[in-house]
ROMAR-118810 format. One record per residue: residue in one letter; y, z, x of N, C-alpha, C, O in turn. Coordinates in nm, 2 decimals. Layout:
ROMAR-118810
A	Y	Z	X	Y	Z	X	Y	Z	X	Y	Z	X
...
//
This chain:
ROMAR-118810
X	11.71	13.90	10.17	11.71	13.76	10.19	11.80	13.69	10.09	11.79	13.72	9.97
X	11.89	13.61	10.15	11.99	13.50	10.02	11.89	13.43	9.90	11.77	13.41	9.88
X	12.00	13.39	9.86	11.91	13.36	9.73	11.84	13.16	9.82	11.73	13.12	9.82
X	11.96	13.11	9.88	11.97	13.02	10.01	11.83	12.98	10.06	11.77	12.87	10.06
X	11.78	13.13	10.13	11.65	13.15	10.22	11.54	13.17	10.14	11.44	13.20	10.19
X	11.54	13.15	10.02	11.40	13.17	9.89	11.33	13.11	9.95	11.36	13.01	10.02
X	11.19	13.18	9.89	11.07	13.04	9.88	11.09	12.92	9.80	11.04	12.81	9.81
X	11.18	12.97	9.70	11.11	12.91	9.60	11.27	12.78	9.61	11.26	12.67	9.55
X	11.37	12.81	9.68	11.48	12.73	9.74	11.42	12.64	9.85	11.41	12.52	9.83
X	11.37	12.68	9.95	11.33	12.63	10.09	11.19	12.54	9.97	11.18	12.42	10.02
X	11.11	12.56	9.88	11.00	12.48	9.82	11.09	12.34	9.80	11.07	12.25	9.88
X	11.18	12.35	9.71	11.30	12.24	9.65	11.32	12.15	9.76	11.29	12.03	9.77
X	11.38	12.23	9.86	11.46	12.14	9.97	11.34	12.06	10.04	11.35	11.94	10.06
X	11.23	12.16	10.07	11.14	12.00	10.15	11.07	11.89	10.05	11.06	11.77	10.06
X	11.03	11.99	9.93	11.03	11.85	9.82	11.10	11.76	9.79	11.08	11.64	9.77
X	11.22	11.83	9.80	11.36	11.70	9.82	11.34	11.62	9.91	11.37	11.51	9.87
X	11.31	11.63	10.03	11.32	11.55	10.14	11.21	11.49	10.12	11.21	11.37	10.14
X	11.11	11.55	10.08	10.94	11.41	10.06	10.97	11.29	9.95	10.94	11.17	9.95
X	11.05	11.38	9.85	11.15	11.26	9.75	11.20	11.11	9.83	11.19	10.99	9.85
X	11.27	11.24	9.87	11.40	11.12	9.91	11.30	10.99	10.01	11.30	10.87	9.98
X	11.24	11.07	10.11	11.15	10.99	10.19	11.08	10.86	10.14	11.09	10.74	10.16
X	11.01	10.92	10.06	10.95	10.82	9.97	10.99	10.70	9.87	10.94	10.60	9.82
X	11.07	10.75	9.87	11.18	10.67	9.74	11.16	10.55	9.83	11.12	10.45	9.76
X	11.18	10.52	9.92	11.20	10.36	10.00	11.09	10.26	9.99	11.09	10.14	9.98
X	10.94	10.36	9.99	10.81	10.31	9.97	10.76	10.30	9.80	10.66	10.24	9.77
X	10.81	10.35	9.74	10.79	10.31	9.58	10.73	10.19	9.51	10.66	10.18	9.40
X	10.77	10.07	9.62	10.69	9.94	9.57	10.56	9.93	9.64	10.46	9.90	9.59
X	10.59	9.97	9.79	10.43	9.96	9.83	10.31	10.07	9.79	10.19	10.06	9.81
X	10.37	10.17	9.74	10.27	10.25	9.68	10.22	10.21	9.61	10.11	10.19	9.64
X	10.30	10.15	9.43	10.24	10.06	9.37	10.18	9.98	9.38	10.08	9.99	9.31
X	10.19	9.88	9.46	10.12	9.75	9.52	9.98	9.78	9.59	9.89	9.71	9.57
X	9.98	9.91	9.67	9.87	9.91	9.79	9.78	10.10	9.69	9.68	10.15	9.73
X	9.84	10.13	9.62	9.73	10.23	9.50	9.60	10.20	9.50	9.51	10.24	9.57
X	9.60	10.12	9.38	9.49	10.07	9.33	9.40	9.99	9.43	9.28	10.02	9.41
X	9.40	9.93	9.50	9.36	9.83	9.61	9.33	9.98	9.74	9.25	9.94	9.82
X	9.35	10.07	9.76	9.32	10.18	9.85	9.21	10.25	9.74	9.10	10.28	9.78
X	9.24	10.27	9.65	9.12	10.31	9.58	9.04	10.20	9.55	8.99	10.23	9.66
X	9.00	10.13	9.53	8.86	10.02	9.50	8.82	10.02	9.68	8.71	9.98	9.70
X	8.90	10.06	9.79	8.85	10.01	9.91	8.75	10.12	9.99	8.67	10.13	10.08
X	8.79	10.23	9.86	8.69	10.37	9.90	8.60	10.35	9.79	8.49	10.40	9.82
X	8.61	10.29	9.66	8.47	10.29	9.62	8.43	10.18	9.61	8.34	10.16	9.52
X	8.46	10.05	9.71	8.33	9.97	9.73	8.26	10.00	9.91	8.16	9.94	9.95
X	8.31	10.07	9.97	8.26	10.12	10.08	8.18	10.27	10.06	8.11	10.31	10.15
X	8.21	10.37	9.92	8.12	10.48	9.94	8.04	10.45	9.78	7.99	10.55	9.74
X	8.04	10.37	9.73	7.92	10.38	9.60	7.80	10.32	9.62	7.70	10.36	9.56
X	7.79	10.22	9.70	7.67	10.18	9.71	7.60	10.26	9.79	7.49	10.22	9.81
X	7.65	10.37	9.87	7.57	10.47	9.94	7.52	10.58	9.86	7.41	10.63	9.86
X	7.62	10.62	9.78	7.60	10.70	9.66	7.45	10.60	9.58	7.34	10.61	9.63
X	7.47	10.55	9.49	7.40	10.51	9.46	7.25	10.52	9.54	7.15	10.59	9.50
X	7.25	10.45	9.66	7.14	10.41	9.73	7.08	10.59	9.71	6.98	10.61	9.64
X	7.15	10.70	9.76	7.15	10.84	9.72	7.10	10.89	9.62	7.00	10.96	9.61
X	7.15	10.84	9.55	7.08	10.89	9.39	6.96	10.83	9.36	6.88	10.87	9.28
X	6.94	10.74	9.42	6.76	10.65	9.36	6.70	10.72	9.45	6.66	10.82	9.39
X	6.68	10.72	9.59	6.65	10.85	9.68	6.59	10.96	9.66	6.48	11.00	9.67
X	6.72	11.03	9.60	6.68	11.17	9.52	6.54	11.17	9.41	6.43	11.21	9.42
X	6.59	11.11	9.33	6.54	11.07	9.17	6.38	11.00	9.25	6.31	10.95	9.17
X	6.35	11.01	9.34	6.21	10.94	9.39	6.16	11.02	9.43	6.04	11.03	9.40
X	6.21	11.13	9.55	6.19	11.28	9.64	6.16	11.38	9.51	6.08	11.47	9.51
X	6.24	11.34	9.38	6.20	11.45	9.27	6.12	11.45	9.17	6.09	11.54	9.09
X	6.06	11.30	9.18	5.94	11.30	9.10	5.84	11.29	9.16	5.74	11.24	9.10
X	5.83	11.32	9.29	5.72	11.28	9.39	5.65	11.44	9.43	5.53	11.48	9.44
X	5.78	11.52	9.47	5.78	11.68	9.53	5.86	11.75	9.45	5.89	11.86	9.51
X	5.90	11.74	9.37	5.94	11.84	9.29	5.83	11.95	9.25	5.72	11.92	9.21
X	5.85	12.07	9.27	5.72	12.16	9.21	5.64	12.23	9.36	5.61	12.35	9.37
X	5.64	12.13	9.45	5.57	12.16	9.50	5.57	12.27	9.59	5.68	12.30	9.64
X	5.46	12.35	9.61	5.46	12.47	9.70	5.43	12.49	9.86	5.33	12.45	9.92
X	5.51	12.52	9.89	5.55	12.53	10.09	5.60	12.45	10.13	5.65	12.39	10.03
X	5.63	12.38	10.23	5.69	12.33	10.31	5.80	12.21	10.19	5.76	12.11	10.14
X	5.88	12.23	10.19	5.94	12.15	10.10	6.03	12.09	10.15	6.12	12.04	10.08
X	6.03	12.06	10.30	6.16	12.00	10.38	6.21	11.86	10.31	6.33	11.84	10.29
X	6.12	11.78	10.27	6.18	11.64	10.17	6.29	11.68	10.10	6.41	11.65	10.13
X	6.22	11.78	9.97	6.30	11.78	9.85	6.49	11.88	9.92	6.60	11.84	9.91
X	6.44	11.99	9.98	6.53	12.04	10.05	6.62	11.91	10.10	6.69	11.85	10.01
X	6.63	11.87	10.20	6.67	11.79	10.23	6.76	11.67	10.20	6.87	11.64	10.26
X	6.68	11.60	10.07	6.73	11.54	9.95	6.79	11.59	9.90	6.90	11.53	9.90
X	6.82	11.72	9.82	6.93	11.76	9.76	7.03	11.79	9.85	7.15	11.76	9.83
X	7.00	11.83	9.94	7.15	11.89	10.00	7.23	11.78	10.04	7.35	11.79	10.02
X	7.19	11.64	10.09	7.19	11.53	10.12	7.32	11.49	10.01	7.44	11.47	10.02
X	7.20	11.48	9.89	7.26	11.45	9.76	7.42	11.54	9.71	7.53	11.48	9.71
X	7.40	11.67	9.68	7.48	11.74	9.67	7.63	11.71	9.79	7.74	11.70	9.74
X	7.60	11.70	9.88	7.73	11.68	9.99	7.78	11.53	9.96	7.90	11.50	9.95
X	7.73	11.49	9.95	7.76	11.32	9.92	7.82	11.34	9.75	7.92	11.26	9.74
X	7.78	11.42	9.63	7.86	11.41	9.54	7.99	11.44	9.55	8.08	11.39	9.47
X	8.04	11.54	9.67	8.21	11.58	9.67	8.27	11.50	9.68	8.38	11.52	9.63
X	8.24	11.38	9.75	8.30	11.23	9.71	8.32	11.17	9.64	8.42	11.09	9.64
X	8.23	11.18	9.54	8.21	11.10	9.42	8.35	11.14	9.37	8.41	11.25	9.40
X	8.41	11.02	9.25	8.53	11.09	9.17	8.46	11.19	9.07	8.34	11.20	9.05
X	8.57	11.25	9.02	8.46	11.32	8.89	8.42	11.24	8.78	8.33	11.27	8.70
X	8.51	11.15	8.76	8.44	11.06	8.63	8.33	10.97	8.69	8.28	10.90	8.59
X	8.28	10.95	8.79	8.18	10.91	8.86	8.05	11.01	8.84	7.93	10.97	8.83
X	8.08	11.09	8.83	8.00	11.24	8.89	7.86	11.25	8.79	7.88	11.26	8.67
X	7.74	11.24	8.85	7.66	11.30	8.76	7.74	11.48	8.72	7.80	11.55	8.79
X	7.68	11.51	8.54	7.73	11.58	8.52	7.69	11.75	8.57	7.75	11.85	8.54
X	7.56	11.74	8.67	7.49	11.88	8.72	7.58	11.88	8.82	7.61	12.00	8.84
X	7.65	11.81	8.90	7.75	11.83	9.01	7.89	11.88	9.00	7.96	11.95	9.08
X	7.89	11.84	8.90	8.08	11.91	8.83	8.03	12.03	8.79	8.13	12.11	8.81
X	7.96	12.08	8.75	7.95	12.19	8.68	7.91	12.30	8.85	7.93	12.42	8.86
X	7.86	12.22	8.94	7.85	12.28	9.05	7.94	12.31	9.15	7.93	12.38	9.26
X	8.02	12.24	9.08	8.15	12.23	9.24	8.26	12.32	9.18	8.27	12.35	9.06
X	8.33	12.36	9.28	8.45	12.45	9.23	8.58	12.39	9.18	8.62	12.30	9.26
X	8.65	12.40	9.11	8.78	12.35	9.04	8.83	12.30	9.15	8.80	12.18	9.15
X	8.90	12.34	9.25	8.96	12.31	9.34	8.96	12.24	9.40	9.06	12.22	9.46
X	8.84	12.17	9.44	8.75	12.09	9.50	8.73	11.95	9.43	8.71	11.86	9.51
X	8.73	11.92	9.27	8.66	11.85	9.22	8.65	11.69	9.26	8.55	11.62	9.25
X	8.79	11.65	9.29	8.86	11.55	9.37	8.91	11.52	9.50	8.95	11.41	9.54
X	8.91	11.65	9.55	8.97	11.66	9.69	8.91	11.59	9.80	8.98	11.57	9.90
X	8.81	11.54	9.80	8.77	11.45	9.94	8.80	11.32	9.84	8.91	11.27	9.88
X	8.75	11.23	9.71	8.79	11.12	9.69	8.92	11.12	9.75	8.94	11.04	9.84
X	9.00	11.20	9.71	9.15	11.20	9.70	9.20	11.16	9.84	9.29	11.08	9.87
X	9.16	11.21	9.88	9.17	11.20	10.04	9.14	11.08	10.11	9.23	11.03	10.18
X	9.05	11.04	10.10	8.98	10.86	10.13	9.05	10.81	10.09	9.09	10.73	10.17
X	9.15	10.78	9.93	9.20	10.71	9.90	9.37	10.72	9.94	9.43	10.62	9.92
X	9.41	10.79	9.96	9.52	10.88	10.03	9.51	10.80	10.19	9.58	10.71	10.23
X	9.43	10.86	10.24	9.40	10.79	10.36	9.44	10.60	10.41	9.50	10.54	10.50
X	9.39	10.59	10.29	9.36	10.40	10.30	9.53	10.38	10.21	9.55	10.26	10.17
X	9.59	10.43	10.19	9.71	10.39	10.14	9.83	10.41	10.24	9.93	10.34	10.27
X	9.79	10.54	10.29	9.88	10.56	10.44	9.85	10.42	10.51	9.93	10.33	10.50
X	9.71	10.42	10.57	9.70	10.28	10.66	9.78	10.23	10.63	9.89	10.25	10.68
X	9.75	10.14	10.52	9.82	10.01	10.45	9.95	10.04	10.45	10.01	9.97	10.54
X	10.02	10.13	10.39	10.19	10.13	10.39	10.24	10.16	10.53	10.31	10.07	10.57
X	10.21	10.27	10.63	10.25	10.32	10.71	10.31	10.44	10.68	10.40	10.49	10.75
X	10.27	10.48	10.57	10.34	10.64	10.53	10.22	10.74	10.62	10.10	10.72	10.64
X	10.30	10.83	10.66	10.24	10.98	10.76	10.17	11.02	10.64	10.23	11.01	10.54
X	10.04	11.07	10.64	9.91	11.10	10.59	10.01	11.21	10.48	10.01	11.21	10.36
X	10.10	11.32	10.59	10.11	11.41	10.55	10.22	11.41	10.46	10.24	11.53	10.41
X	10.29	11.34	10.42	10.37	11.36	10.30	10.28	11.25	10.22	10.35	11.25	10.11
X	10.19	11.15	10.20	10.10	11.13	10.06	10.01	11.24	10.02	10.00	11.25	9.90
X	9.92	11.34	10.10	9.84	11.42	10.06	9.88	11.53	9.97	9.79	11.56	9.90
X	9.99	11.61	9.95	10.03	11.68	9.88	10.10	11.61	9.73	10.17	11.67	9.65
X	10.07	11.50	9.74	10.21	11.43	9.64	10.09	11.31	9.56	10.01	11.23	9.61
X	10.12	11.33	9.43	10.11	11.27	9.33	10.20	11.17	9.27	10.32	11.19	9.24
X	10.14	11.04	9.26	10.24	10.91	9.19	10.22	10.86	9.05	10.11	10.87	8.98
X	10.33	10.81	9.01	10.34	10.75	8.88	10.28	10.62	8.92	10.29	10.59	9.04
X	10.22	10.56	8.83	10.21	10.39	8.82	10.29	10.31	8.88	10.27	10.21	8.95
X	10.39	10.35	8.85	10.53	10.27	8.96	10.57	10.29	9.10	10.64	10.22	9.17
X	10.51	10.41	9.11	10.49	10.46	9.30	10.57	10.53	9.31	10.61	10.55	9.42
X	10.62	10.61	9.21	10.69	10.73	9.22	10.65	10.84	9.22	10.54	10.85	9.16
X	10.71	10.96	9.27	10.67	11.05	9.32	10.61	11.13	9.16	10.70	11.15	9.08
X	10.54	11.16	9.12	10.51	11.24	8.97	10.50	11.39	9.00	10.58	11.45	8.92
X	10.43	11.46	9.08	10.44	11.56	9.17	10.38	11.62	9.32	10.28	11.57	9.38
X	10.49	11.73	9.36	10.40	11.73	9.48	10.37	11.88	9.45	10.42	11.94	9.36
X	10.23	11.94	9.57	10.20	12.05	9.53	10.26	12.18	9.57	10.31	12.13	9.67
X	10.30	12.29	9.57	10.38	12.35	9.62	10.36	12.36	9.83	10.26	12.34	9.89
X	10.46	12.38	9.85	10.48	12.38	9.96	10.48	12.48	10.05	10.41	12.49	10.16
X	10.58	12.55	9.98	10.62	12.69	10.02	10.64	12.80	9.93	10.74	12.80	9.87
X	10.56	12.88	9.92	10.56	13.00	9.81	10.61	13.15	9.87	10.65	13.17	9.98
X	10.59	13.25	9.78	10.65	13.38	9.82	10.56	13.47	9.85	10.49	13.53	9.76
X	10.56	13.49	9.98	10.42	13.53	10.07	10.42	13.73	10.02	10.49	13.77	9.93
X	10.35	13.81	10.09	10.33	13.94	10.00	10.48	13.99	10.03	10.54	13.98	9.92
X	10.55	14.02	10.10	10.68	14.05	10.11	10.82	13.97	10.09	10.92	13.99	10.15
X	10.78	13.85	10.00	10.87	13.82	9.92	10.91	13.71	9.99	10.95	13.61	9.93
X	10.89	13.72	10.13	10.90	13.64	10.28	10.84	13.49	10.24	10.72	13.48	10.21
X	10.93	13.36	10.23	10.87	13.24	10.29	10.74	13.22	10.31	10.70	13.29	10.41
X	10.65	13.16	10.26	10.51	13.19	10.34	10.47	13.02	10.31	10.49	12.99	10.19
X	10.42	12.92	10.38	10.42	12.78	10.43	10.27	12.80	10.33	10.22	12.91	10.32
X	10.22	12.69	10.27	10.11	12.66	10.28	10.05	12.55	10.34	10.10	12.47	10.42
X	9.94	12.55	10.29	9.86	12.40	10.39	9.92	12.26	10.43	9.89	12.21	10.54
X	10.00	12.20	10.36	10.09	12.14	10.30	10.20	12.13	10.41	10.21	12.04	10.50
X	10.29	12.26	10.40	10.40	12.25	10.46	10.45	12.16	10.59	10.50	12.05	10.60
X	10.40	12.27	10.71	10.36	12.26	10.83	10.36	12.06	10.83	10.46	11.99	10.83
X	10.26	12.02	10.83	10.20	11.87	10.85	10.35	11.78	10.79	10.40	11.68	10.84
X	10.38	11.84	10.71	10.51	11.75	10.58	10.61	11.77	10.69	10.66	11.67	10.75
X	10.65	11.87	10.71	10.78	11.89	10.83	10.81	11.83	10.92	10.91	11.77	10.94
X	10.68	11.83	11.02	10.68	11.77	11.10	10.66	11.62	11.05	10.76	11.55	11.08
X	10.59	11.58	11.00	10.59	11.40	10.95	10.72	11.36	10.94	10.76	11.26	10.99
X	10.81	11.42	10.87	10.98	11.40	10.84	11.04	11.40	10.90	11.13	11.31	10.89
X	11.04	11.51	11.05	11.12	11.52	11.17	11.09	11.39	11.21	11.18	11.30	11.21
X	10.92	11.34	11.25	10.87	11.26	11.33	10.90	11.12	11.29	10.88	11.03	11.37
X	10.95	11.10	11.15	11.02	10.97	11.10	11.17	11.00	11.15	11.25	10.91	11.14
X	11.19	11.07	11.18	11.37	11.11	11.22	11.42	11.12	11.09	11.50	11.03	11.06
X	11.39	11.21	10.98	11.44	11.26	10.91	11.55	11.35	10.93	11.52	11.41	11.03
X	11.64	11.39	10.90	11.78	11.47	10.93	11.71	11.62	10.88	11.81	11.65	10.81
X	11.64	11.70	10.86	11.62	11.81	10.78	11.69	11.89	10.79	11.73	11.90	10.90
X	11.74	11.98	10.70	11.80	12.11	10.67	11.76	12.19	10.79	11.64	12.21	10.81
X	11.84	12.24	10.87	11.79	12.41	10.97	11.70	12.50	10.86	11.59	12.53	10.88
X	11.74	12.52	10.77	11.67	12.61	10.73	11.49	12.57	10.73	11.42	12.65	10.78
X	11.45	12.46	10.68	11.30	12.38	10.71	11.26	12.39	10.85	11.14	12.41	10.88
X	11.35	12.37	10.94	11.30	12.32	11.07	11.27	12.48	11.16	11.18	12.52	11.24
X	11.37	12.55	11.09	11.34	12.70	11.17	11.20	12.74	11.12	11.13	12.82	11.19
X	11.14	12.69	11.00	11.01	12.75	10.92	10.94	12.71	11.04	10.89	12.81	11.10
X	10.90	12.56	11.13	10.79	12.54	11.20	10.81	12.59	11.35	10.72	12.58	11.43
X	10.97	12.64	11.38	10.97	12.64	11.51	10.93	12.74	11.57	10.92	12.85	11.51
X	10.87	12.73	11.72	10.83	12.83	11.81	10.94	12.93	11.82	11.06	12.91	11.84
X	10.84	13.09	11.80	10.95	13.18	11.85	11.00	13.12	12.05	10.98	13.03	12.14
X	11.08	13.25	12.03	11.18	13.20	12.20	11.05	13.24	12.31	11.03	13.16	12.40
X	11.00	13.33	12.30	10.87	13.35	12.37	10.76	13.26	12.39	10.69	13.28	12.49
X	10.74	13.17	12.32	10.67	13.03	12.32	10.73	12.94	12.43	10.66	12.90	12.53
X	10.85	12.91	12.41	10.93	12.80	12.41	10.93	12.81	12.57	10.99	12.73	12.64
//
């Protein structure tokens, strides 16, 4: 494979392009940020909350208790699924220590990712991988494309969604990106 066809070349070039993409939206990122986040935690904290007094009443009421424990069951799992929301500086601290690294922000992140696409009209799929400065610039995105077991191109979650969003803006992309999502000839 050329040095051209890398993973770690073809990673550059669609990052380049989510760059470049972006660069036009820079003010409305900044502008519509902060205001996409406050619009996910005044629509999911007071549920949280209502959640947590909930709990904290199911656990001093049936905690302990022997057989049928569908309440307390119930209540926590309740509780627990509703914390992956929470941010983590939100977080009671038994839930962070429960959740996996990977995870710790990834649904807030998303809600608020979500409500910024609305507002701007940016494709879901080039804000979700990509991280901003204060100024609405790009700070990082996550990798894209890495070097799969035979050294081969290999797309991650990321990719796929970003390519297509770029085409679907009529982005000009590189052949080399566009061959990553296309149907072999047997498809087509």
């Amino acid at each position: 494979m050329s040095i051209d066809g890398s993973p770690e070349f073809l990673d550059a070039l669609l990052k380049a392009a989510i760059i470049e993409y972006l660069k036009g939206y820079e003010v409305d990122i900044a502008d519509n940020y902060e205001e996409s986040q406050q619009a996910f935690l005044d629509l999911f904290i007071p549920m949280w909350e209502a959640q947590k007094k909930l709990n904290e009443a199911v656990e001093m009421y049936y905690y302990g208790s022997i057989g049928n424990r569908s309440a307390m069951n119930a209540s926590q799992f309740a509780t627990n699924m509703m914390s992956i929301l929470v941010p983590v500086f939100m977080r009671p601290r038994r839930f962070i220590q429960e959740m996996p690294e990977e995870a710790k922000d990834q649904l807030a992140n998303q809600h608020v990712t979500h409500n910024l696409s609305e507002r701007t009209g940016i494709p879901l799929p080039l804000l979700l991988p990509t991280n901003f400065d204060e100024f609405g610039a790009v700070a990082e995105i996550f990798d894209m494309i890495v070097s799969g077991p035979d050294g081969e191109p290999f797309l991650t979650q990321w990719a796929t969604p970003a390519i297509m969003a770029l085409q679907d803006e009529g982005m000009n992309l590189p052949e080399e990106l566009a061959q990553l999502i296309a149907l072999p000839d047997s498809f087509a």
